[in-house]
N, C-alpha and C positions, 0 to 999 in steps of 0.2 A: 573637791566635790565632783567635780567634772569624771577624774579616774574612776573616785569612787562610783559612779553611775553607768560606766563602761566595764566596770568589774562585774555590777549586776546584772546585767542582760543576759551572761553566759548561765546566772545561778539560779537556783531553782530556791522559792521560800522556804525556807529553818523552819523548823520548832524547834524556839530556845527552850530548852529543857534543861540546861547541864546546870545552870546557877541561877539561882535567887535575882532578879533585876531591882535596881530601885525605882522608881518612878519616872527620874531624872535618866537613869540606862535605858528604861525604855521607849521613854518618848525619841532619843536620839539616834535610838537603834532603828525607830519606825522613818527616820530623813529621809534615807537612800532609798531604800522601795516605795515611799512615798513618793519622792521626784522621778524616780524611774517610772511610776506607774501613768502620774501627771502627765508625763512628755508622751507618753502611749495612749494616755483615753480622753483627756480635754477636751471638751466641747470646743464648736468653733465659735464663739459670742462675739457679738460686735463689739462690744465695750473693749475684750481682749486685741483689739484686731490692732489699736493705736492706745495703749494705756498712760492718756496724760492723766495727771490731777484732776484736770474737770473730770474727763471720761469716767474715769473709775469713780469718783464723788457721786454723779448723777446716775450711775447705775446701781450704783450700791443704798442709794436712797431706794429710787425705783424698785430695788427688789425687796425689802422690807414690805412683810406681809403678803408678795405680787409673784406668781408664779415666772419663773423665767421664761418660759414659751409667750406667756402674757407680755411681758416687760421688751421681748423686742422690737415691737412695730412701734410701740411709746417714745423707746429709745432714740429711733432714726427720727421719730418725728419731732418731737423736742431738739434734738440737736441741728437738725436742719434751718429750725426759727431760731435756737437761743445758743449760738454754737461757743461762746465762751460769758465768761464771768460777767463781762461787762452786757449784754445782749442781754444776761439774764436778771442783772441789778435792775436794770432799767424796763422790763418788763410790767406793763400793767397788772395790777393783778387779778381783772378779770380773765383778760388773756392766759395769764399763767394757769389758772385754773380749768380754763376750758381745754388747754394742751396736757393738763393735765388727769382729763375729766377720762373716767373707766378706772383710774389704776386706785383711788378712795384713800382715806387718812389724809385729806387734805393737806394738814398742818406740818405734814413732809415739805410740802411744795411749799409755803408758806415761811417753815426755815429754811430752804434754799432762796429764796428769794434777800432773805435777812442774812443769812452768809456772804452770798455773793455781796449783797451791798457793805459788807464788812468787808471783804473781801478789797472791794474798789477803794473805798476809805484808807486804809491802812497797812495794806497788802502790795499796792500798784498793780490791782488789778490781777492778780495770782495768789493761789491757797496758799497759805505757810507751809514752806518745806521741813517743820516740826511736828514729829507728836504734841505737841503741849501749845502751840500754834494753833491747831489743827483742832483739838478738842475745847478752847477756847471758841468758836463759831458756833453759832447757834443750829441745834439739829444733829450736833455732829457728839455722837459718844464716842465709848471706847473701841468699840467694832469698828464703825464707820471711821474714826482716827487713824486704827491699824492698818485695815483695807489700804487707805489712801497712800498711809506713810510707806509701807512695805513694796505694793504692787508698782505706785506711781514714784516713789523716791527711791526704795531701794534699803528705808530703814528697819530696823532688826525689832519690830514690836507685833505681836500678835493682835488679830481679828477673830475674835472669838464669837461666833452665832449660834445658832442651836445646833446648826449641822456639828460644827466642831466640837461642840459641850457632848454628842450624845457618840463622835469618835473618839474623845478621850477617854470620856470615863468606860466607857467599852472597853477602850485598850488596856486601862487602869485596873477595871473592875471597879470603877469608886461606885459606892453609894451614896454620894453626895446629891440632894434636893439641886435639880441644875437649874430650878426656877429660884434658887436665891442667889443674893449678887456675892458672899461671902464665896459659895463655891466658884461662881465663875471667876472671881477676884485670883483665887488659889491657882485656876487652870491658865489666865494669863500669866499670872508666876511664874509658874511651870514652864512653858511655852517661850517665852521670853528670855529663861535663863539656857534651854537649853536647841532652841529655835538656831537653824542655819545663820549665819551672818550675812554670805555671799549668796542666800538664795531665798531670802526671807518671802518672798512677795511671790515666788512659787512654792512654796512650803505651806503658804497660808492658803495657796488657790486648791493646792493637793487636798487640803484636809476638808475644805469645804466641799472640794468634789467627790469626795472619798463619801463624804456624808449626805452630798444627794443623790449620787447613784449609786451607790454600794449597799452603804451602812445606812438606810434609807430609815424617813421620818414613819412613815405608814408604813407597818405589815413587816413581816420576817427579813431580815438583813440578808443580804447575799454574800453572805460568807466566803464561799468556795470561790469570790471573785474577787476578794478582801484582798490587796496589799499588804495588808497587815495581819493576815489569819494566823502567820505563826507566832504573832507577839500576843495578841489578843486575849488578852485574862480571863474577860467575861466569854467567849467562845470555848477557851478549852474547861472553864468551869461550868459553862453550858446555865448561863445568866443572861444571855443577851436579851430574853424575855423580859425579866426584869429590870435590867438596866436598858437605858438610865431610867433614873427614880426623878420623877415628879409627882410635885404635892397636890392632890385633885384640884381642882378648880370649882369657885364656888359656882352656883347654877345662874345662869343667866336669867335676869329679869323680862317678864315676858310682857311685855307693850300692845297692845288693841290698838287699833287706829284707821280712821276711812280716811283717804286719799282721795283727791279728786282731779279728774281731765277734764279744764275745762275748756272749750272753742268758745270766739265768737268771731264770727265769717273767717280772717287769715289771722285774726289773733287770738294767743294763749293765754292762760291767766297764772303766772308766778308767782311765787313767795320768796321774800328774802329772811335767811331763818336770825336768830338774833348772832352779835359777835361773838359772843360766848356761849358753852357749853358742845355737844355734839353736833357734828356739820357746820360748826360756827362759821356766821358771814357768807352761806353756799342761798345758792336759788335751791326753791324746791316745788311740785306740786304743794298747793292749799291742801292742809287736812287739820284735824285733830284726833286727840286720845277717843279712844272708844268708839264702838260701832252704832252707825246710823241708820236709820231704815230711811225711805226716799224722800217721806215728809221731812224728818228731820235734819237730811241733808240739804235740802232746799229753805230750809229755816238756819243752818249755820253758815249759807252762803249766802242767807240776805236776800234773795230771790224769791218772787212770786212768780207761781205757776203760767200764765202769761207772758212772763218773760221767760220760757223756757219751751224752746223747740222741741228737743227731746233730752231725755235721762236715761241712763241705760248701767245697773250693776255691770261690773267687770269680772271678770276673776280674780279671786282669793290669791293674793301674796303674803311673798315673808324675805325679810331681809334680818341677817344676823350681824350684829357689831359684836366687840369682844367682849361686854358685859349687858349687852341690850339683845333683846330680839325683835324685828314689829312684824305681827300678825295682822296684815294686810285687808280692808274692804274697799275695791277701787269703785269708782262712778264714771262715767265716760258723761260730762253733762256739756250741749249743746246749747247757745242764749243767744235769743235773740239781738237783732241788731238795736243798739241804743241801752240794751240791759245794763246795768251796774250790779260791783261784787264790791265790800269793802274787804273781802279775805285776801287783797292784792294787790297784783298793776296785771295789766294785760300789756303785751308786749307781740310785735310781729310775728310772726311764726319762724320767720326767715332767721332773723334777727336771733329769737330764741334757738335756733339749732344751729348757727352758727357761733354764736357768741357767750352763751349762756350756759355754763357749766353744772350740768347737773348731775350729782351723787347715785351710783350705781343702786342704792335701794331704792331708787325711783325707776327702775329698771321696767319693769314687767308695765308698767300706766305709761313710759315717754311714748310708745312706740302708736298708743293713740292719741296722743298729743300734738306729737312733732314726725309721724312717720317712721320715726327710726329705730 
């Protein structure tokens, strides 16, 4: 591999033209400019910097759903509190949530939480150095498996995410639906049988990187900086518009709801939302469905006018989940000292912004809540 990667530096990219490839030809044919490309444009990430099994675990969670630029201050900070398995079994889990409050889908941190203590159980205390180890933990798929297995062991099984589903079937030309799991099932096939042995865990970082800065998720691909422009089916069939093929998405449901900020002298008033369903088990501002006018927010907070210093509309928010949207009316309401709410607890202020972890759709109301 090594030769073969010293052979290419001198060469300029093909267009295979002369024969027919099969799928298999050309996924294998894409290794070499692929690692050569790798070793040339790879970001510098912290996860990369030391790739143990936790490292790559906990980054690979992290960045599910979570911008990389986002994901690294998260990164250093979690790891600084929870720096291996057992640190992180044994983590409270309010704690845990609040380290891991801003990066949202709680229930990431929630299976790593349930890993790691599998982990300690039955493990001594380290991931399984198997695939089938590895996807037996809770949280942990067939991506997050491969990630782990390949970068942090060194074993020969693909990590297939959207970046890779939307450079393969590019390279392929497939028209396969990459939002179903039959196709993705087929491109870890693919991958798998015809996947480096001795370089799996840079073959799989190449394609991911191929696919967020190259062959990119948003807007026109950048072809002409492609590694693989001369193998590329859907570019010389002039498809890359079209592929990859995903099946629309049904429309998001659209949710009404007032929010509420409430003080009273240094303390806030929270909600703990139920263990199930969306947010499960998270603090949040009191609110409910539908919009309130001032009277009738002061009637679902249980207050009388006397016990309220002041009320003040906020601006209009909106938070998007993957099949929710909420159309936001916040209240900034002031109570007097001795008022009661039964929409809560009231809790420190201090207390609440350091210790209390709250869900980024409550974004636009904390900031008159808790200052931040």
């Amino acid at each position: 591999m090594n030769e073969n990667l010293r052979l290419f530096e001198d060469m300029e990219v093909l267009e295979w033209e002369e024969a027919p490839l099969s799928e298999e030809e050309r996924i294998r044919a894409a290794v070499v400019p692929l690692l050569f490309w790798f070793r040339q444009n790879a970001r510098a990430l912290p996860w990369r910097e030391e790739p143990t099994p936790y490292h790559v675990w906990i980054s690979e969670i992290m960045l599910q759903q979570t911008r990389v630029e986002a994901v690294r201050a998260y990164y250093r900070r979690f790891l600084e509190e929870l720096p291996d398995i057992r640190a992180l079994a044994d983590v409270p889990e309010e704690r845990l949530f609040k380290l891991w409050e801003g990066l949202g889908y709680y229930n990431r941190a929630r299976n790593l939480k349930k890993a790691a203590m599998e982990a300690v159980e039955h493990y001594g205390g380290e991931l399984p150095d198997s695939y089938e180890g590895l996807l037996s933990l809770p949280g942990i798929g067939s991506y997050t498996a491969g990630a782990i297995a390949s970068i942090a062991y060194g074993i020969a099984e693909p990590a297939v995410d959207g970046n890779v589903l939307r450079v393969i079937s590019r390279l392929l030309a497939d028209r396969g639906d990459i939002l179903k799991q039959s196709v993705k099932k087929q491109m870890e096939r693919l991958l798998r049988e015809t996947m480096p042995k001795d370089a799996a865990g840079a073959f799989n970082q190449a394609l991911m990187e191929v696919g967020a800065l190259v062959c990119v998720p948003n807007g026109a691909p950048h072809c002409g900086e492609c590694p693989l422009k001369g193998l590329c089916l859907a570019r010389r069939m002039k498809l890359t518009e079209e592929i990859p093929v995903k099946a629309p998405k049904k429309a998001r449901v659209i949710e009404e709801r007032t929010v509420f900020a409430v003080l009273r002298g240094d303390q806030v008033l929270l909600h703990k939302r139920p263990e199930r369903g969306l947010l499960a088990g998270l603090y949040e501002l009191p609110g409910t469905r539908g919009y309130l006018d001032v009277k009738e927010a002061l009637d679902w907070l249980g207050v009388e006018g006397y016990q309220v210093e002041h009320i003040e509309r906020l601006p209009d928010a909106k938070h998007i989940f993957s099949h929710v949207e909420w159309r936001m009316r916040g209240y900034q309401v002031l109570l007097k000292e001795g008022a009661e709410t039964e929409a809560g607890f009231f809790a420190d202020r201090e207390y609440a912004r350091e210790s209390c972890a709250l869900p980024g759709a409550f974004k636009a109301y904390t900031k008159y809540l808790l200052g931040t």
